[in-house]
MDTraj code that builds the backbone (N, CA, C; nanometers):
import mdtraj as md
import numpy as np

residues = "UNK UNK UNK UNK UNK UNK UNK UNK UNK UNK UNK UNK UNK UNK UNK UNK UNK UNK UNK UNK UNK UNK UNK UNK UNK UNK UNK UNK UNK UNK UNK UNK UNK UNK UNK UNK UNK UNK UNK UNK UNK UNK UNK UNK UNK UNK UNK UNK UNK UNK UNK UNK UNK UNK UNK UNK UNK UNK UNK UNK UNK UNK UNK UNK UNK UNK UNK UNK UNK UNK UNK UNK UNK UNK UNK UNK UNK UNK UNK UNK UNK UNK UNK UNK UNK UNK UNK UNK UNK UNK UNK UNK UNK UNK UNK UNK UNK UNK UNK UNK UNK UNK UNK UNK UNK UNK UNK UNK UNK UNK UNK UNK UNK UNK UNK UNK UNK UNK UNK UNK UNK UNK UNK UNK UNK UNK UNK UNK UNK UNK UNK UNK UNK UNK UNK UNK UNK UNK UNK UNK UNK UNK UNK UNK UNK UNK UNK UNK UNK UNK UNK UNK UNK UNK UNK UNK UNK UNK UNK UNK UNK UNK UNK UNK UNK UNK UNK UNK UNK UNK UNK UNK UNK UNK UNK UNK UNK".split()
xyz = np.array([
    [10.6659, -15.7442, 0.4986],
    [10.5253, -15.7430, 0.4682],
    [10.4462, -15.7298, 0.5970],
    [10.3070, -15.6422, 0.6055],
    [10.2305, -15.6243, 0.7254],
    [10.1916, -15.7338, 0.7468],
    [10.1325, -15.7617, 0.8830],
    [10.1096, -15.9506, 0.8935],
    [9.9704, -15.9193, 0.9904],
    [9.8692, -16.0215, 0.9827],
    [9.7310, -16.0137, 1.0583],
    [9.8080, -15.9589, 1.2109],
    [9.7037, -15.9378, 1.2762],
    [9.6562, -15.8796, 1.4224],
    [9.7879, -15.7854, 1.4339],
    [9.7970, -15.6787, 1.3766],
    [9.9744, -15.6066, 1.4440],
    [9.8875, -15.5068, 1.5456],
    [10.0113, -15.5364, 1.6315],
    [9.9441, -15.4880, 1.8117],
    [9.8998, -15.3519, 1.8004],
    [9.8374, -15.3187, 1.9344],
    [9.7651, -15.1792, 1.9142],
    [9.6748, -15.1458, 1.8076],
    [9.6053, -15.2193, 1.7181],
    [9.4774, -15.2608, 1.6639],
    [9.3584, -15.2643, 1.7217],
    [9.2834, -15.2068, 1.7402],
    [9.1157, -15.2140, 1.8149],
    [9.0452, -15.3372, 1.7704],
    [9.1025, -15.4116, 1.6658],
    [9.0468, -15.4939, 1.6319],
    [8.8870, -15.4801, 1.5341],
    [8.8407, -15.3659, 1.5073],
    [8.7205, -15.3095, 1.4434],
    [8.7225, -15.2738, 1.3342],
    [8.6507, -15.3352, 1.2243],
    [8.6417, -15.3352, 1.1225],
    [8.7384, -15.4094, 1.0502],
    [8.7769, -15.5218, 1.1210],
    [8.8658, -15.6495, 1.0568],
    [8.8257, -15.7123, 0.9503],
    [8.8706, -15.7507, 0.8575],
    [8.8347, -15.8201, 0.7219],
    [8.8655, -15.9481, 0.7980],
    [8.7837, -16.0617, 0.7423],
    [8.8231, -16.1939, 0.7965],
    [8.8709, -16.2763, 0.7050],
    [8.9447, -16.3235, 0.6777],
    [9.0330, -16.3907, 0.5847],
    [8.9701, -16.5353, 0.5347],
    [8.9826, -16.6073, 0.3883],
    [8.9601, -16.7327, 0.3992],
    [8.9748, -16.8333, 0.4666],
    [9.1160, -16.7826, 0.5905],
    [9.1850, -16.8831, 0.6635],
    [9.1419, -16.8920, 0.7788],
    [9.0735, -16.7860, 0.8171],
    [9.0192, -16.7766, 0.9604],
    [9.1100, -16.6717, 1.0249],
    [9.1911, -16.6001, 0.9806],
    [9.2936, -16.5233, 1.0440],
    [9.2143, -16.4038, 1.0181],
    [9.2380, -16.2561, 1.0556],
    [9.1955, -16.1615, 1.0127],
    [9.3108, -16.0413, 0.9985],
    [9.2691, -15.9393, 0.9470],
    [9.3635, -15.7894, 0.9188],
    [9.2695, -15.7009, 0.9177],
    [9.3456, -15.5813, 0.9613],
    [9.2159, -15.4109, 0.9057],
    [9.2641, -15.3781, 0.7680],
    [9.2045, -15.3280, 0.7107],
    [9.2454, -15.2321, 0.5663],
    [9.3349, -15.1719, 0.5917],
    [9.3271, -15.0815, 0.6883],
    [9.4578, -14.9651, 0.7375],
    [9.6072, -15.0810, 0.7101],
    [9.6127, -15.1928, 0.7033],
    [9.7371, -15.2416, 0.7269],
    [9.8292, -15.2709, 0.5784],
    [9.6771, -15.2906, 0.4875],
    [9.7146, -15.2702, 0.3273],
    [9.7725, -15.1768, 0.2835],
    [9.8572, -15.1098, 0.1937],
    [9.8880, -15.0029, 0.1549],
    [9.8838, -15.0882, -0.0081],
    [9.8412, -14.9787, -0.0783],
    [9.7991, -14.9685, -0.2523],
    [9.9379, -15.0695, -0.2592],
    [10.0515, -15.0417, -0.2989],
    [10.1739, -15.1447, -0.3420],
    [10.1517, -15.2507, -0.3000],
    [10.1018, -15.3311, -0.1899],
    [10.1052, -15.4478, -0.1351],
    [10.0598, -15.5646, -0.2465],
    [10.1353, -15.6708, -0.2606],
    [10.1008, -15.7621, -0.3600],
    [10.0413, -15.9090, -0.3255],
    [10.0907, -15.9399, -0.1478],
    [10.0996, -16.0109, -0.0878],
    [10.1450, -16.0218, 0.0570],
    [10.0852, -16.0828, 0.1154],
    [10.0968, -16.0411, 0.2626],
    [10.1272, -16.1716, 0.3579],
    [10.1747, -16.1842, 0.4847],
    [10.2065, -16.3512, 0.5231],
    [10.1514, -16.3003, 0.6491],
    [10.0492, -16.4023, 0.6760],
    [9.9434, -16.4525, 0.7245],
    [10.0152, -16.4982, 0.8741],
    [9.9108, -16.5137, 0.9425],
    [9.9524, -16.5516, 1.0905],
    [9.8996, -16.6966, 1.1059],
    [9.8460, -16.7326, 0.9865],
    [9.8378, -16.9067, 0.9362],
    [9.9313, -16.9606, 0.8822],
    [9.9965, -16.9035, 0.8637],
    [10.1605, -16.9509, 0.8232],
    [10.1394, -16.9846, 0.6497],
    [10.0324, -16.8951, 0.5811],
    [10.0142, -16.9244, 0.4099],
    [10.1068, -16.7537, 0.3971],
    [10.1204, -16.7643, 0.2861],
    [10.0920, -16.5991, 0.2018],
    [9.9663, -16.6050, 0.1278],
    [9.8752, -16.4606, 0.0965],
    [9.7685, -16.4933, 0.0616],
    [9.8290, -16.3234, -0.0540],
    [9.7235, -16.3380, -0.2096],
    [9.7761, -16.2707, -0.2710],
    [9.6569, -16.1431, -0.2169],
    [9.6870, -16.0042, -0.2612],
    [9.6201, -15.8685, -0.2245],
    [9.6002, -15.8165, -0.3481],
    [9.5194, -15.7679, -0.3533],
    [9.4616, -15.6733, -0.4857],
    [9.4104, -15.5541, -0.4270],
    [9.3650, -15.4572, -0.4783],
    [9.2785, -15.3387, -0.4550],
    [9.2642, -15.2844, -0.5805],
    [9.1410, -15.2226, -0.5813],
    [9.0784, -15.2210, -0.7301],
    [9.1488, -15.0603, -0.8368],
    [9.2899, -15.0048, -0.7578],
    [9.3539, -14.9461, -0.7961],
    [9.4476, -14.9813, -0.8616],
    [9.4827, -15.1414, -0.8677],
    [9.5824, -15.1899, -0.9255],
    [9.5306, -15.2005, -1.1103],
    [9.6197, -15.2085, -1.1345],
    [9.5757, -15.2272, -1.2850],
    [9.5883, -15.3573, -1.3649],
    [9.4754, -15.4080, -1.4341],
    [9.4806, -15.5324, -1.4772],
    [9.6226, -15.5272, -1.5492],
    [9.7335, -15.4920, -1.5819],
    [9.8099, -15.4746, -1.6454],
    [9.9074, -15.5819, -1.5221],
    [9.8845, -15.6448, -1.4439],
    [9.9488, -15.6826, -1.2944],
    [9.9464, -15.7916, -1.3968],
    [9.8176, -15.8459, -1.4341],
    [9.8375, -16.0133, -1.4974],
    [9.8471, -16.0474, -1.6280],
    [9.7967, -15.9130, -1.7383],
    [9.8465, -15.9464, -1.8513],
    [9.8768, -15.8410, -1.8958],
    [9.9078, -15.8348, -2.0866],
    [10.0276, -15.7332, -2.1061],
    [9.8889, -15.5900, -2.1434],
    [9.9260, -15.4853, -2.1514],
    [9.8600, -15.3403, -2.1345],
    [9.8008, -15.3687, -2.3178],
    [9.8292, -15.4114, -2.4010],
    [9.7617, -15.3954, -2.5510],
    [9.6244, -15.4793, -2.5207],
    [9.6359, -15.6274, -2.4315],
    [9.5412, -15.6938, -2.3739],
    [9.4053, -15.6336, -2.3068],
    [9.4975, -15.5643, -2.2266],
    [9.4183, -15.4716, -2.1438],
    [9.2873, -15.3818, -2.2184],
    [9.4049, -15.3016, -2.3215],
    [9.3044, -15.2176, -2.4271],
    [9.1931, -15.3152, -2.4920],
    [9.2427, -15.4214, -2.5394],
    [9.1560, -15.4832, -2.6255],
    [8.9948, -15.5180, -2.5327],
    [9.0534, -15.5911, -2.4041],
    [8.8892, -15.6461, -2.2782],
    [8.8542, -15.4681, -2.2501],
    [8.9177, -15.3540, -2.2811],
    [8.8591, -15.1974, -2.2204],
    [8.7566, -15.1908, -2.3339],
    [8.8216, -15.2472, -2.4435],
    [8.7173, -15.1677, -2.5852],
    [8.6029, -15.2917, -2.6261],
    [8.6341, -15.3795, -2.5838],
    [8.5401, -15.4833, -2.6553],
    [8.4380, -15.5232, -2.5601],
    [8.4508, -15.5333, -2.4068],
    [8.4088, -15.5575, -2.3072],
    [8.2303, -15.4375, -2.2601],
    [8.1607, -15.4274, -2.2536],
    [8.0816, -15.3408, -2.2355],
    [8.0546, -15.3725, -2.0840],
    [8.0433, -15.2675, -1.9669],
    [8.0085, -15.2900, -1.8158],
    [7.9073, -15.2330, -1.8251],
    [7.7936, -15.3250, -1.7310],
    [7.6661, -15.2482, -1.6567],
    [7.6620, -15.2676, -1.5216],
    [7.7603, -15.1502, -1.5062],
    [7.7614, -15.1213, -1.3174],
    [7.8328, -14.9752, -1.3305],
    [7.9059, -14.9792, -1.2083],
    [7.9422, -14.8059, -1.1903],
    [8.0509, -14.7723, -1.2298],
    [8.1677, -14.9084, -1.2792],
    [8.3023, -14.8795, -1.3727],
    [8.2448, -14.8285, -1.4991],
    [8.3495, -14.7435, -1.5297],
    [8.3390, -14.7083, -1.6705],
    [8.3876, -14.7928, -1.7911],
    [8.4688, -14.8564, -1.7472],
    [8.5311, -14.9818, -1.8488],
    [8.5782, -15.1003, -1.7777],
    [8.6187, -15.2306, -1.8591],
    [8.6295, -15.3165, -1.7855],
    [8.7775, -15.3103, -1.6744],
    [8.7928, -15.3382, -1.6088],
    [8.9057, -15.3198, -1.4992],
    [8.9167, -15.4660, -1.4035],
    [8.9766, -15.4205, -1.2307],
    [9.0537, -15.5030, -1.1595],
    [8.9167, -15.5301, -1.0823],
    [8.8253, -15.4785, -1.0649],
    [8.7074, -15.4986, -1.0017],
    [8.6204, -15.6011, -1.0860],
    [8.6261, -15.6146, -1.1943],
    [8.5545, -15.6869, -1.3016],
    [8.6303, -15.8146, -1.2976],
    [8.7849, -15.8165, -1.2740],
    [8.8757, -15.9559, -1.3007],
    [8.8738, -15.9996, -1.1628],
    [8.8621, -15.9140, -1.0693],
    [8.8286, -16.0001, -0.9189],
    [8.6604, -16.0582, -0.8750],
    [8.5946, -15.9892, -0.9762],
    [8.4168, -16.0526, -0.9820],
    [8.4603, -16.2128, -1.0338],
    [8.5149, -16.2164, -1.1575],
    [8.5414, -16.3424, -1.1915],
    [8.6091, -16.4415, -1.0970],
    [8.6953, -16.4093, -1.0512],
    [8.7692, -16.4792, -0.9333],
    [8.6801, -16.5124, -0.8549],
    [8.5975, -16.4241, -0.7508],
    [8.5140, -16.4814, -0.6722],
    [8.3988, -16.5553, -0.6916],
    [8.3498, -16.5062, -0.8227],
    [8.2417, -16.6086, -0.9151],
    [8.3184, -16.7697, -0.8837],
    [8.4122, -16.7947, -0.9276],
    [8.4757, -16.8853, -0.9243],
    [8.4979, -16.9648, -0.7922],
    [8.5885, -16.8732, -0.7121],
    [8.6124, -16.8905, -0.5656],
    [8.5455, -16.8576, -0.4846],
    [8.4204, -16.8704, -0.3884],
    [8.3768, -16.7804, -0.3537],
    [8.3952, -16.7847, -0.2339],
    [8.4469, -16.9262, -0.1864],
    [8.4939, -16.9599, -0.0379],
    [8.6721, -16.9170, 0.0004],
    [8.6927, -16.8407, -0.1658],
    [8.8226, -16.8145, -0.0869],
    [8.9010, -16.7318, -0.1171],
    [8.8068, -16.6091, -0.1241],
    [8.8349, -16.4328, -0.1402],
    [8.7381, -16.4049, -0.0488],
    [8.7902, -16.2941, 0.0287],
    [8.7416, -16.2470, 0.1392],
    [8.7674, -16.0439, 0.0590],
    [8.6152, -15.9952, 0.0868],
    [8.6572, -15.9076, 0.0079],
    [8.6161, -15.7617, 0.1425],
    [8.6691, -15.6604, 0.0880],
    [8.6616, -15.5225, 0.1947],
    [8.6117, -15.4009, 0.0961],
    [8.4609, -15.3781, 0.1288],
    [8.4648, -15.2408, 0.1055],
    [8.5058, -15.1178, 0.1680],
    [8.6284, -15.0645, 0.0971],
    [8.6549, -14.9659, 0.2063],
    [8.6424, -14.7968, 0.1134],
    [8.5264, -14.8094, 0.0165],
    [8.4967, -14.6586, -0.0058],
    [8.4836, -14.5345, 0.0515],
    [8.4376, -14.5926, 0.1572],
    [8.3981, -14.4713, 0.2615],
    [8.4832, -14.3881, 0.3662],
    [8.6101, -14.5370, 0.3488],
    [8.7778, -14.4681, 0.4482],
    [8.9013, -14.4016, 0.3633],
    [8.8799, -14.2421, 0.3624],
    [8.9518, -14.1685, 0.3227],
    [9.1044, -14.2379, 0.3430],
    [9.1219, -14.2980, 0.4145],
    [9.2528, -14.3407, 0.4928],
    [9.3405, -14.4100, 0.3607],
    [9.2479, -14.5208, 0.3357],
    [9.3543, -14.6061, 0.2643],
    [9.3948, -14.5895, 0.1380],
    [9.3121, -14.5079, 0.0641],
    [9.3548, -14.4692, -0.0889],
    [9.3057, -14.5909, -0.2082],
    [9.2096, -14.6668, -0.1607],
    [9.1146, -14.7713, -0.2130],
    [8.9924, -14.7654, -0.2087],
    [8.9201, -14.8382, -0.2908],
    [8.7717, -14.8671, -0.2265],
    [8.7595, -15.0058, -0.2417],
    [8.8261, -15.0677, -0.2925],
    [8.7930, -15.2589, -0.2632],
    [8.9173, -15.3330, -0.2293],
    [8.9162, -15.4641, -0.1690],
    [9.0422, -15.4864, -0.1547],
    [9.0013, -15.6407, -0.1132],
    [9.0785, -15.7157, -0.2432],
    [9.0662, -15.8329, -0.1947],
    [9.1584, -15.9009, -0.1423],
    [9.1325, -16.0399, -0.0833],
    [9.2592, -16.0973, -0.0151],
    [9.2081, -16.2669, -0.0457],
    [9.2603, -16.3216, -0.1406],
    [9.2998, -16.4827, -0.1626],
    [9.3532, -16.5572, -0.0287],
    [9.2524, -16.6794, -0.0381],
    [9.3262, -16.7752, 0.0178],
    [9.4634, -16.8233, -0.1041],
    [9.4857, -16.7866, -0.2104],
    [9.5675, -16.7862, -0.2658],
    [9.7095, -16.6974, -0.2691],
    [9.8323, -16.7646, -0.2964],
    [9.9218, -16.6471, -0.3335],
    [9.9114, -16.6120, -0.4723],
    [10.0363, -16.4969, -0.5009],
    [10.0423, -16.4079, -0.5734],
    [10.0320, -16.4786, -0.7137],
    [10.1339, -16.5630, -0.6943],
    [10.1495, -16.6394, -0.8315],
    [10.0102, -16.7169, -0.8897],
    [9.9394, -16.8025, -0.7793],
    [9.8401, -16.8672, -0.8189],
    [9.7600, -16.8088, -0.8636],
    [9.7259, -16.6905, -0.7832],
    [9.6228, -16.6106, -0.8287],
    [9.6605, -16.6002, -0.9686],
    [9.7456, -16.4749, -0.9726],
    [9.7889, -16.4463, -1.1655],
    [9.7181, -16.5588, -1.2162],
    [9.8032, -16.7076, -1.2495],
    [9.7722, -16.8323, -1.2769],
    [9.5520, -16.8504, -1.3091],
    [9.5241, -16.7914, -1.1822],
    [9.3738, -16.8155, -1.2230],
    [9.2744, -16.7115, -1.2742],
    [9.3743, -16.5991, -1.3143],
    [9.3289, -16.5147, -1.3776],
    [9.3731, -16.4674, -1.5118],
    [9.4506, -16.4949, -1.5596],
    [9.4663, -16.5396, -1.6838],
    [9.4212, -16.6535, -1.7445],
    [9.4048, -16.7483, -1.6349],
    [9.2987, -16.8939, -1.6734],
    [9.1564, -16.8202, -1.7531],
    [9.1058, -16.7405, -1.6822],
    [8.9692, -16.6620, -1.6486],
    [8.9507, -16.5955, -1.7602],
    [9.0427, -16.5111, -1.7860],
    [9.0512, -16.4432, -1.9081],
    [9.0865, -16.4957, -2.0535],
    [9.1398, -16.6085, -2.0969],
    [9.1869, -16.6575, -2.2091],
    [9.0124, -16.7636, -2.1905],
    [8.9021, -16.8170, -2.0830],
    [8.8148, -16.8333, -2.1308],
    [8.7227, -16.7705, -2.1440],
    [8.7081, -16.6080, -2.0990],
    [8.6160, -16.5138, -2.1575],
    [8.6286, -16.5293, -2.3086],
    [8.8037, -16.4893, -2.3090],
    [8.8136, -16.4755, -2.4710],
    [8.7321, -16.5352, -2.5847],
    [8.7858, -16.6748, -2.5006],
    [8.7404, -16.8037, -2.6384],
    [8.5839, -16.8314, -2.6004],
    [8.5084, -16.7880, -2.4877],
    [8.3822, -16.7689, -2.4774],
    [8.3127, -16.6663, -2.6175],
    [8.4191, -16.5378, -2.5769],
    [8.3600, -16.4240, -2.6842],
    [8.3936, -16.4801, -2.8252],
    [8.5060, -16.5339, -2.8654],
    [8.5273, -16.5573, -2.9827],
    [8.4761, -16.6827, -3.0438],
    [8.3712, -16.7493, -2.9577],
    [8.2895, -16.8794, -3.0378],
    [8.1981, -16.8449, -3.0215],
    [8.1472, -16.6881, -3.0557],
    [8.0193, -16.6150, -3.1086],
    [8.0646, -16.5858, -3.2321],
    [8.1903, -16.5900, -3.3053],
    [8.1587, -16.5442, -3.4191],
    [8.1959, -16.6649, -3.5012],
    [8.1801, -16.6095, -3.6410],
    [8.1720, -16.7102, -3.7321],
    [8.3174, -16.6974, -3.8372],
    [8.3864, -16.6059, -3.8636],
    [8.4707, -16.6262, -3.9607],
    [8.6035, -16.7125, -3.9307],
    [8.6607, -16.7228, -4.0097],
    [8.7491, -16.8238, -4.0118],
    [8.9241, -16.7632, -3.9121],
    [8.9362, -16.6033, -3.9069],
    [9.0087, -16.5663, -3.8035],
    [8.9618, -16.6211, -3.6677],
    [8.8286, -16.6250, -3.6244],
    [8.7659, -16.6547, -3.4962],
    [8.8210, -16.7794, -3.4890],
    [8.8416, -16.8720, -3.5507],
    [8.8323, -17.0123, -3.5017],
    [8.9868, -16.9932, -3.4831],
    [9.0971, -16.9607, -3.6400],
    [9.2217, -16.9683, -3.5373],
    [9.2494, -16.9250, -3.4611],
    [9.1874, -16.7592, -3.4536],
    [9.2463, -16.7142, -3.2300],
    [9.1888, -16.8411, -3.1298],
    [9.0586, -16.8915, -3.1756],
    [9.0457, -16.9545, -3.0974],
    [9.1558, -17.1451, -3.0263],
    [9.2034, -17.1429, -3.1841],
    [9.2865, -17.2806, -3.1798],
    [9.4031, -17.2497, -3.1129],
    [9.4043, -17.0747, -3.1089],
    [9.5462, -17.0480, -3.0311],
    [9.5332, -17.0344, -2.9010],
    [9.3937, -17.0032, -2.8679],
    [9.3718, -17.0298, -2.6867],
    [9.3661, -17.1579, -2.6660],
    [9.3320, -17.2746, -2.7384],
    [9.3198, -17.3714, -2.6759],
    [9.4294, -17.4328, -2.6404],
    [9.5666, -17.3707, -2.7057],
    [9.7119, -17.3953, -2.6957],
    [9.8162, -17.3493, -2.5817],
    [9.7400, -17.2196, -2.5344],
    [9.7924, -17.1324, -2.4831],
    [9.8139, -17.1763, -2.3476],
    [9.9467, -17.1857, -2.3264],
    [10.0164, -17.2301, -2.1406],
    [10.0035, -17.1163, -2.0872],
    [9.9146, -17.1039, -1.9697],
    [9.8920, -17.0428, -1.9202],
    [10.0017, -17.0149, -1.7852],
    [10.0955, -17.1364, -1.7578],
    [10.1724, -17.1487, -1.6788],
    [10.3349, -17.0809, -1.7058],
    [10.3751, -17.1265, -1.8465],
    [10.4827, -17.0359, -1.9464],
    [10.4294, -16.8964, -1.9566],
    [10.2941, -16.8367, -1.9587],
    [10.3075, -16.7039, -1.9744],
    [10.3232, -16.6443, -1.8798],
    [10.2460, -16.6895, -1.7428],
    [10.2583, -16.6166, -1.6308],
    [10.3992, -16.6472, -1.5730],
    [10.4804, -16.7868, -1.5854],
    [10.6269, -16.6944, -1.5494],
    [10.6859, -16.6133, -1.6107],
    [10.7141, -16.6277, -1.7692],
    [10.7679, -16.4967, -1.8446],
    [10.7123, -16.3722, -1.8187],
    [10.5835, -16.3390, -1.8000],
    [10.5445, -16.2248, -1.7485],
    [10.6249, -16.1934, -1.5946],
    [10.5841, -16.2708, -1.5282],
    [10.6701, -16.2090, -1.3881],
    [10.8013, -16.1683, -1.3742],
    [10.8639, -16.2380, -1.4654],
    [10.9493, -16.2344, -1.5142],
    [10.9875, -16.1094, -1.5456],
    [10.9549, -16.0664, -1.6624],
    [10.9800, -15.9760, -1.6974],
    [10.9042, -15.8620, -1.5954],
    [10.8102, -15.8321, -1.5769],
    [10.7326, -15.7296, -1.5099],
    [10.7683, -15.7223, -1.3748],
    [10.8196, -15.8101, -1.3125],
    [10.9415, -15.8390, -1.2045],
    [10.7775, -15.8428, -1.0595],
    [10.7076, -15.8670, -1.0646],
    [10.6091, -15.8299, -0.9835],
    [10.6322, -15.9610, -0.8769],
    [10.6979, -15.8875, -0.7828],
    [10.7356, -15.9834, -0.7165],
    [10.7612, -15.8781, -0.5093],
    [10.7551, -15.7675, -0.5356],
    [10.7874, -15.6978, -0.4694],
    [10.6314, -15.6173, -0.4365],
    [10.5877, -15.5601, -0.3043],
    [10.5037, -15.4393, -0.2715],
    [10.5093, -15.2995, -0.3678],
    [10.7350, -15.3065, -0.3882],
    [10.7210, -15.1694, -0.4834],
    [10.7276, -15.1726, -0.6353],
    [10.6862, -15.2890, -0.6687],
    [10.6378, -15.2765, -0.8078],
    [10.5446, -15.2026, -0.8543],
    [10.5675, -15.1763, -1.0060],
    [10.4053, -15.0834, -1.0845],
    [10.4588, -15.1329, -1.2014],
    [10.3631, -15.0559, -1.3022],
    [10.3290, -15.1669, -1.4206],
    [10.4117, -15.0783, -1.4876],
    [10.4742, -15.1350, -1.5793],
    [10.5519, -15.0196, -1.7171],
    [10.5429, -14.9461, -1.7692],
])
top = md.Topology()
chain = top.add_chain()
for i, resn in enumerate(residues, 1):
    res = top.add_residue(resn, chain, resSeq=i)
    for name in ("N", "CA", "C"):
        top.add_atom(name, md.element.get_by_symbol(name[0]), res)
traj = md.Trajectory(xyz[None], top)
C-alpha cells in the first residue's frame, strides 16, 4: 500500500489527513481501499468512482438510485452522496480532496477516514439502514412498519462481515461483481 510523504514529493497540494499526517492524490490510485499511514493507523479511501455496491448489495443500490431524488450535479444517488453522510456525521474525521481538475488521477473526490476499511463499511451501512427507516416512517401502511421492524433488527455488524466476506473487499484489486 502507498504510505504518506513517499520521497521525491514537492510536497504541494497535500491532502491533510485527520491524523495530522498528509499524502498527494497522485499517490491514490482508483483500486486503493486503504492505505497505512505514517501514524501508524490504516485509514479507509474512497473516491467517488467507487461504487456504493463496496458496502451494500447492487439490488440495494438500485432501490436508494430509484427512490432517492438528488439536487446537486449527480444524476442519481451514489458514493459522493454516502460520503456527504459520513462527513455530516464525522466531520473531524474525513479529510476530503477535490481533485476534478487533475487529469492525472482518474477521480474527482477522494476521501480519506480517520477510520479503516471495515469501520467505515460498519458506519455506512449504519447510515443507510437509518435513511431507510427515516424514509419508511413517512408512510403509513402496514408493509412500512414491518420493513421497518426489520431495520430495527438488522446487525449491522453480521452483515458487513458476510458481505466482506463474500465480496472479498479486502484487497486494492478488488471490484464489485
Amino acid at each position: 500500500m502507498p504510505t504518506p510523504r513517499v520521497p521525491g514529493d514537492d510536497g504541494t497540494d497535500r491532502l491533510e489527513l485527520p491524523c495530522g499526517e498528509s499524502i498527494h492524490p497522485h499517490d491514490v490510485d482508483m483500486g486503493l481501499r486503504e492505505l497505512s499511514c505514517d501514524c501508524g493507523e490504516t485509514h479507509a479511501v474512497v473516491v467517488d468512482v467507487h461504487p456504493v455496491s463496496r458496502f451494500v448489495p447492487e439490488e440495494t443500490v438500485d432501490v436508494l438510485e430509484a427512490t432517492i431524488e438528488t439536487d446537486d450535479d449527480f444524476p442519481t444517488f451514489g458514493m459522493a452522496h454516502v460520503m456527504g453522510m459520513v462527513l455530516e456525521e464525522f466531520p473531524d474525521r474525513v479529510a476530503v480532496a477535490d481533485c476534478a481538475d487533475d487529469g492525472v488521477v482518474g477521480y474527482a473526490l477522494l476521501w480519506v477516514t480517520d477510520f479503516d476499511a471495515r469501520r467505515l463499511h460498519e458506519i455506512v451501512v449504519e447510515l443507510l439502514v437509518e435513511l431507510m427507516d427515516h424514509a419508511v416512517g413517512h408512510a403509513d401502511d402496514e408493509t412500512a412498519a414491518e420493513f421497518q421492524q426489520q431495520l430495527s433488527a438488522f446487525d449491522v455488524e453480521t452483515f458487513v462481515e458476510e458481505y466482506r466476506r463474500e465480496r472479498e473487499f479486502e484487497t486494492e484489486a478488488d471490484r464489485p461483481a
